[in-house]
C-alpha positions as a Markdown table, in Angstrom:
| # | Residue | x | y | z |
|---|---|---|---|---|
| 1 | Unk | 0.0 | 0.0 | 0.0 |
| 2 | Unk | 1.4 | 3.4 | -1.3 |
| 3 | Unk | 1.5 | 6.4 | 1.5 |
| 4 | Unk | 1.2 | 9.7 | -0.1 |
| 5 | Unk | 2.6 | 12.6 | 1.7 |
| 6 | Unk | 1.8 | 16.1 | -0.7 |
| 7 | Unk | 3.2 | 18.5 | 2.2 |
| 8 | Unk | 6.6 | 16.4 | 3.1 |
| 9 | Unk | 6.9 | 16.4 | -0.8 |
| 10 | Unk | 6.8 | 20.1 | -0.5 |
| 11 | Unk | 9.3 | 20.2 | 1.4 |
| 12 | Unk | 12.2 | 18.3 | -0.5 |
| 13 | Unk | 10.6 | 20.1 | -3.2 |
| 14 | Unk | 11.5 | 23.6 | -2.0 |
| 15 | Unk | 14.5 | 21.8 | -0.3 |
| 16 | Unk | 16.0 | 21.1 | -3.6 |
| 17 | Unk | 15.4 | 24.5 | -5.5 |
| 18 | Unk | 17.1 | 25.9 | -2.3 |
| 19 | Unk | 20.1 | 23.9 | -2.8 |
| 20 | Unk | 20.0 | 24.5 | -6.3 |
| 21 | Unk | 19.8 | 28.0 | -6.5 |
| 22 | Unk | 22.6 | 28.1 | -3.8 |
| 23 | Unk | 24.8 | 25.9 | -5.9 |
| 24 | Unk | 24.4 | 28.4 | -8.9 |
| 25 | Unk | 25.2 | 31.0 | -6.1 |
| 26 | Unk | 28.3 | 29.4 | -5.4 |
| 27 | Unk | 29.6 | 28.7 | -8.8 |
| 28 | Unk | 29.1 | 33.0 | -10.1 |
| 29 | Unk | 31.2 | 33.8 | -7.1 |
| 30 | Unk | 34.1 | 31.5 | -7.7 |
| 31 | Unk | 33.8 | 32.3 | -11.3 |
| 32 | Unk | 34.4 | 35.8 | -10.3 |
| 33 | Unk | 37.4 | 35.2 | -8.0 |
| 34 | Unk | 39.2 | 32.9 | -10.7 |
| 35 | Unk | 38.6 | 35.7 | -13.2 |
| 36 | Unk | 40.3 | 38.1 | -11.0 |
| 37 | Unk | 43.0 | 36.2 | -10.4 |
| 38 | Unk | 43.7 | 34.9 | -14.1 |
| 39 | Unk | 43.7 | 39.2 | -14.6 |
| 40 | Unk | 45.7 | 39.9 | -12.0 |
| 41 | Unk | 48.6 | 37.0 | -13.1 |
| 42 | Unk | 48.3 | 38.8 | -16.8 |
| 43 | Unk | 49.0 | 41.7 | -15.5 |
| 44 | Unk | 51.8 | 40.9 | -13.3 |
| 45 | Unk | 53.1 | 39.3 | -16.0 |
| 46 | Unk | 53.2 | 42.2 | -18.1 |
| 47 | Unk | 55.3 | 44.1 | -15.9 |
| 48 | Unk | 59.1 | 45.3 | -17.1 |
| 49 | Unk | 61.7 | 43.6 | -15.1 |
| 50 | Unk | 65.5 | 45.9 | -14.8 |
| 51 | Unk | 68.5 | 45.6 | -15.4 |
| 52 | Unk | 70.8 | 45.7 | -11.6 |
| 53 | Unk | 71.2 | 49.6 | -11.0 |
| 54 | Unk | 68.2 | 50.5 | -13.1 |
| 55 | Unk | 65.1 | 52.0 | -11.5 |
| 56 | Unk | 61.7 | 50.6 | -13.0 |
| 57 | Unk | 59.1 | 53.5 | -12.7 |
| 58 | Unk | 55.8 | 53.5 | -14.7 |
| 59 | Unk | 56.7 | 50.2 | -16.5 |
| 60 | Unk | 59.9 | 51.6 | -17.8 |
| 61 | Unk | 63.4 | 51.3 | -16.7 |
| 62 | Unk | 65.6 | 54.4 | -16.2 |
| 63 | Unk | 69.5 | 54.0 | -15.5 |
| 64 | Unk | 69.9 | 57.2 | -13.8 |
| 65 | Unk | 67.9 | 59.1 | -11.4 |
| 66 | Unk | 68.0 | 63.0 | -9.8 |
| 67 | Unk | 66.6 | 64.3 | -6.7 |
| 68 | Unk | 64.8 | 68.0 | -7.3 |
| 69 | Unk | 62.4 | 68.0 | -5.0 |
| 70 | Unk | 58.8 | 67.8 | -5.6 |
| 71 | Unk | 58.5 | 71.6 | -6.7 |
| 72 | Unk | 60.7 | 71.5 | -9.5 |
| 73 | Unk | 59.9 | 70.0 | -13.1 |
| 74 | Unk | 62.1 | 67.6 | -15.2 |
| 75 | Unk | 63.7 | 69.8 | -17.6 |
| 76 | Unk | 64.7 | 67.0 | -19.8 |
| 77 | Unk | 62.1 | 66.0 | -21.8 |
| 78 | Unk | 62.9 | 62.2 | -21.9 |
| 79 | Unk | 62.7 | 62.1 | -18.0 |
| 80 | Unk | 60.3 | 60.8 | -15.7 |
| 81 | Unk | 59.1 | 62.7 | -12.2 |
| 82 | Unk | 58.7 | 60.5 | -9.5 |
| 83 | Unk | 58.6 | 61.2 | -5.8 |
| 84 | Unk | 60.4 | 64.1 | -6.1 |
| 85 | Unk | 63.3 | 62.4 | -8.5 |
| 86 | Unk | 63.6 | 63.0 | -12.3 |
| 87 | Unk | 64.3 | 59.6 | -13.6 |
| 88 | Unk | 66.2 | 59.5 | -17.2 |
């Protein structure tokens, strides 16, 4: 003899489009993070790497650097201001 139970079966019911939608939930966010991550590693990648003694400002490496203080403009037009030093 069969037992039928329409309120129990609810339950799993609404039980299981829980767990689904929670599942779908789950998978978006970790998309998201591996995305970021797969960026961030392309970028980092991307990045210039100097020579010893070179200085590597704005993706670019420089051999020599000046302090002028941060008041004073690069006069050279090749250089690069940084943090108060002209970088050329």
């Amino acid at each position: 003899m069969a037992v039928s139970d329409p309120a129990g079966a609810r339950r799993l019911g609404n039980a299981s489009t829980g767990v689904s939608v929670a599942g779908i939930i789950v998978t978006v966010i970790v998309a998201i993070i591996v995305v970021a991550l797969v960026v961030t590693a392309i970028a980092d990648s991307d990045v210039e790497s100097c020579d010893a003694g070179e200085y590597l400002v704005r993706g670019s490496c420089y051999r020599n650097r000046f302090y002028i203080g941060f008041d004073i403009p690069c006069n050279n037009y090749n250089a690069v201001k940084s943090d108060g030093y002209c970088y050329y």
